[in-house]
N, C-alpha and C positions, 0 to 999 in steps of 0.2 A: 750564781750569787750564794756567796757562803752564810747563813742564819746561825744566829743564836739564839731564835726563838724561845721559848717556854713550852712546857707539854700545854697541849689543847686540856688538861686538868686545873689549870688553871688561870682558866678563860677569863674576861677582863665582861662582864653584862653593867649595861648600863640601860636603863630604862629613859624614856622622853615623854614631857608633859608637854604638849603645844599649845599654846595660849591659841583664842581666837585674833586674826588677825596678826599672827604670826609674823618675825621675820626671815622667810623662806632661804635667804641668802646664809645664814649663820647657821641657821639647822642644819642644811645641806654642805657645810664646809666641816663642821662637826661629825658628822655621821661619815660622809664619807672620808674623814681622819680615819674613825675607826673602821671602816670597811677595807681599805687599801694595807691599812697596820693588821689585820687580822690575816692575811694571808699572804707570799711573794707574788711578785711582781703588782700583776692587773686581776688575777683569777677570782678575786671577792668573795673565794668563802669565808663562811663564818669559823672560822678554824680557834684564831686567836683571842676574840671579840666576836660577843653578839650583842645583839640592840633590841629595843622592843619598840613601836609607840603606845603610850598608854592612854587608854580614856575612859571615861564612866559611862559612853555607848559609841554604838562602831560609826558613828553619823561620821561625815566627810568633817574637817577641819579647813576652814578656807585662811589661806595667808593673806600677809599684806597685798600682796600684785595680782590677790584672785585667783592661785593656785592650789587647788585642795589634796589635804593629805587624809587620809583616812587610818586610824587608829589600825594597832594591830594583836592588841591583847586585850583584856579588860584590866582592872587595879587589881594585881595580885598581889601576893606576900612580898612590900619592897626590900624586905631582906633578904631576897634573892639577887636584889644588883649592889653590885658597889657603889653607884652613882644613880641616883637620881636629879636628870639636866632639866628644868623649865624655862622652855623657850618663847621670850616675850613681844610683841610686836609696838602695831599703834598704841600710844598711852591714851586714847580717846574713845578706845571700844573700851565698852561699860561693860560691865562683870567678865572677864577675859577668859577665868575659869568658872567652872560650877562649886558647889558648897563639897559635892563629892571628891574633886581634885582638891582641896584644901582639906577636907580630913583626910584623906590619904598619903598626901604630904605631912602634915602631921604624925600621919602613923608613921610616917617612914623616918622624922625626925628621934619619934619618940623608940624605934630601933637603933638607934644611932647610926642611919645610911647618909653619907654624906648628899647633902641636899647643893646643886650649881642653878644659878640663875644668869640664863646668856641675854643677852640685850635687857630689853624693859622684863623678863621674867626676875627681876631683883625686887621690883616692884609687888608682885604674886607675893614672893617669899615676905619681904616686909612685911605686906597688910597682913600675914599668918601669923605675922611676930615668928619669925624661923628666922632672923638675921640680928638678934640683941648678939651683945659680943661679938661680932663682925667685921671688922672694917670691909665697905662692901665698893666694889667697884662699877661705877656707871658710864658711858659714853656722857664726855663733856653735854654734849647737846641735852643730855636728860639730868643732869647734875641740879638746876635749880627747882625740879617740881620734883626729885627725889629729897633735896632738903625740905621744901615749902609742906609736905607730907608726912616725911617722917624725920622732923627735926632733931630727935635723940639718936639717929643712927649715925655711925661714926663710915661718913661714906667722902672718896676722892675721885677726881675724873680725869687727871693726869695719865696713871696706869692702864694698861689694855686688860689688863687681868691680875686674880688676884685667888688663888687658892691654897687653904689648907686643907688638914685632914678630917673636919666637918664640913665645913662653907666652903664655894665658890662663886666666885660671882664675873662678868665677864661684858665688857664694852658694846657687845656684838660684832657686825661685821667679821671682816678676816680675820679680827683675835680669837674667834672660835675656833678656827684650827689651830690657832698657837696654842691655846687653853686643851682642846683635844688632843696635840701632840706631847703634854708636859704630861696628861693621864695616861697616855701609850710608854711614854718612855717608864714613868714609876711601873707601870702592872705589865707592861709586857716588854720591851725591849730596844735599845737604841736601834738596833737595826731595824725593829719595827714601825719604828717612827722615821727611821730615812726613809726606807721603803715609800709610805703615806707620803712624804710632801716632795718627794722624785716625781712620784707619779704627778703629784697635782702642784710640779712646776714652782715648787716653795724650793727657794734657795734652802733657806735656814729658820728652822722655829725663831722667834721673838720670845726673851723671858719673859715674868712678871714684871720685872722692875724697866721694858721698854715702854717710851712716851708715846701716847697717842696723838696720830699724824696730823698735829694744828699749829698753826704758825700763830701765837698770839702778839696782839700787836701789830702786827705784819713785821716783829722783831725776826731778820734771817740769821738762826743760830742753829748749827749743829748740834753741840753740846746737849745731851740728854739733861743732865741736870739743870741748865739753865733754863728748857723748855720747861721740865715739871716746873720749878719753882713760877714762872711766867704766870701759867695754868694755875695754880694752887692763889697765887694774888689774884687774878682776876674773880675767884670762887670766895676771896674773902676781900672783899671791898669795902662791909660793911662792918665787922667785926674783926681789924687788923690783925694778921700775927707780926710778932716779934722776929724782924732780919734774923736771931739768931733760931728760933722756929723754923722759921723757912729752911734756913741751910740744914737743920737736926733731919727736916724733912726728907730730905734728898742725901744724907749720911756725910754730912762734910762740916768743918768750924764755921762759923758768923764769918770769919779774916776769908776764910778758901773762898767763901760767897762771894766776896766783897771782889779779892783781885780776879775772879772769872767774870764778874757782871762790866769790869775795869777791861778785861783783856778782849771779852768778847762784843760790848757795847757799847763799849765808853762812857761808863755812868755806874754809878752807884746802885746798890738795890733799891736805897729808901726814894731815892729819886723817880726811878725805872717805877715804884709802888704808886708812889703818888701821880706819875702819870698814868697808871691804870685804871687809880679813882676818878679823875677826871675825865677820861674818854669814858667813862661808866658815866656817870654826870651828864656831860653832854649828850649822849645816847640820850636819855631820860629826859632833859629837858626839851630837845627834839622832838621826840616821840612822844611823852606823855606830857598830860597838863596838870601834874604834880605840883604843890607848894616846893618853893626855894628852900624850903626850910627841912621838908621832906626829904627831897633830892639830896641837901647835905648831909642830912644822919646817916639815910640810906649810904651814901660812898663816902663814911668813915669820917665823916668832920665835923667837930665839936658845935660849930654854929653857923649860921647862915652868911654873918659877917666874914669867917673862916674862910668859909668858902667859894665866895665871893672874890676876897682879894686873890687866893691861889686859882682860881677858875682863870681870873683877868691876866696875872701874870701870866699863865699858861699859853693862852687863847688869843691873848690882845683885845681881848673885850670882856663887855659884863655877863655873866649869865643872862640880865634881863633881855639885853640888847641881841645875844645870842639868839636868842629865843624869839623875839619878832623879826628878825632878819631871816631866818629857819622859816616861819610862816607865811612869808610873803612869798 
């Protein structure tokens, strides 16, 4: 295999913060990116990339599935990595880091080392206030208790990832080795990065701008653009954006929106929207025992009356009626 590696002088060190409760699957798809990318073939030295984990004592670190990782430095000078990754897990373990990984992250902000948060570690960074200026990327499934938390952050759950040259931030799951493989290829090498996901059976990295793998609606669409924008309505239910937003969203005119949701769906966006709000609606009135009146602000409708008539056309019945029919 013929390389174009880089000299081992300039080695790609990234340091790891693991949250308690960790998700063991993103860690481990991350690391070994850079394990496989630091050396040819399978050999795993630390040639190209080295790693650390870091922690404020060498105590075992238990993951989500009960797997323990045990630190393997103490918090040094973080201007010794190019990257500093915090890796987050359950959002239900209470204090996930200690006060010393939050100043040390700090320290490492106020170096200017780029700071990544993979799964819920976007959550870490937020509460440090390390994510103002950011658009930060979440796994859909954590999109509404990252808004309900930190409402002024400018965050999306469509993307798998999302890095630049301070922040990254990253869905979890498999898109840690796509986000791992985009840092291999900037600091060390395309061959480096085939290498890594040969080994581990990855056809082809995934950019930033690929959708995260949900089918909303149970809408069956290939079209990457179509899915983000899907995603992106159902994240705004309550506070509409504008058809020609949405498309801005996704880099295309309001008209391009218009004849792809026509060619792919058979239906218009506003239409495609407003059914969104409604199965959000119905959810709610199902599920919880919310005022009518509630439930309509909530999915974007002026009034109860509003929503009511659009509920009925929709549904063939009333909300109210929906709703003890649901409970019986």
């Amino acid at each position: 295999m013929t390389s174009d590696f880089p000299s081992p002088s300039g080695q790609l060190k990234i340091g790891f913060v693991l949250a308690r409760s960790f998700t063991l699957s993103a860690f481990a798809l991350f690391v070994d990116t850079l394990r496989l990318a630091s050396d040819e073939l399978d050999r795993s030295g630390r040639i190209f990339a080295d790693w650390q984990v870091l922690g404020s004592t060498r105590h075992l670190i238990a993951s989500s599935c009960g797997v323990q990782v045990s630190p393997t430095s103490d918090f040094v000078d973080p201007a010794s990595f190019n990257y500093i990754v915090v890796v987050g897990g359950l959002l239900n373990s209470t204090s996930p880091v200690d006060d010393r990984t939050i100043e040390f992250l700090k320290k490492a902000d106020s170096k200017k080392v780029p700071l990544i948060g993979v799964c819920t570690g976007t959550f870490i960074l937020a509460e440090a206030g390390l994510l103002r200026r950011h658009q930060t990327c979440v796994s859909w499934l954590h999109y509404d208790a990252f808004c309900e938390r930190f409402p002024d952050l400018d965050v999306r759950s469509d993307r798998i990832f999302n890095l630049d040259r301070t922040r990254g931030s990253c869905a979890g799951g498999s898109s840690a080795a796509d986000m791992a493989a985009a840092i291999v290829r900037r600091h060390i090498s395309r061959d480096a990065e085939r290498n890594a996901l040969e080994v581990l059976q990855i056809e082809k990295a995934r950019s930033p701008l690929a959708i995260q793998p949900r089918r909303p609606l149970s809408i069956n669409c290939e079209d990457p653009r179509l899915k983000a924008v899907l995603i992106i309505m159902e994240r705004h239910v309550e506070h509409t954006m504008s058809i020609s937003k949405l498309a801005a969203s996704v880099g295309i005119s309001r008209r391009q929106l218009e004849r792809l949701f026509l060619e792919k769906v058979n239906s218009s966006p506003s239409v495609v929207y407003k059914r969104v709000r409604l199965e959000r609606a119905k959810h709610l009135l199902i599920r919880t025992k919310a005022p009518l009146i509630e439930i309509a602000i909530e999915t974007g409708f002026e009034n109860s009356a509003h929503f009511a008539r659009a509920f009925k056309q929709s549904f063939g019945i009333s909300p109210t009626k929906c709703r003890i029919a649901a409970a019986v």
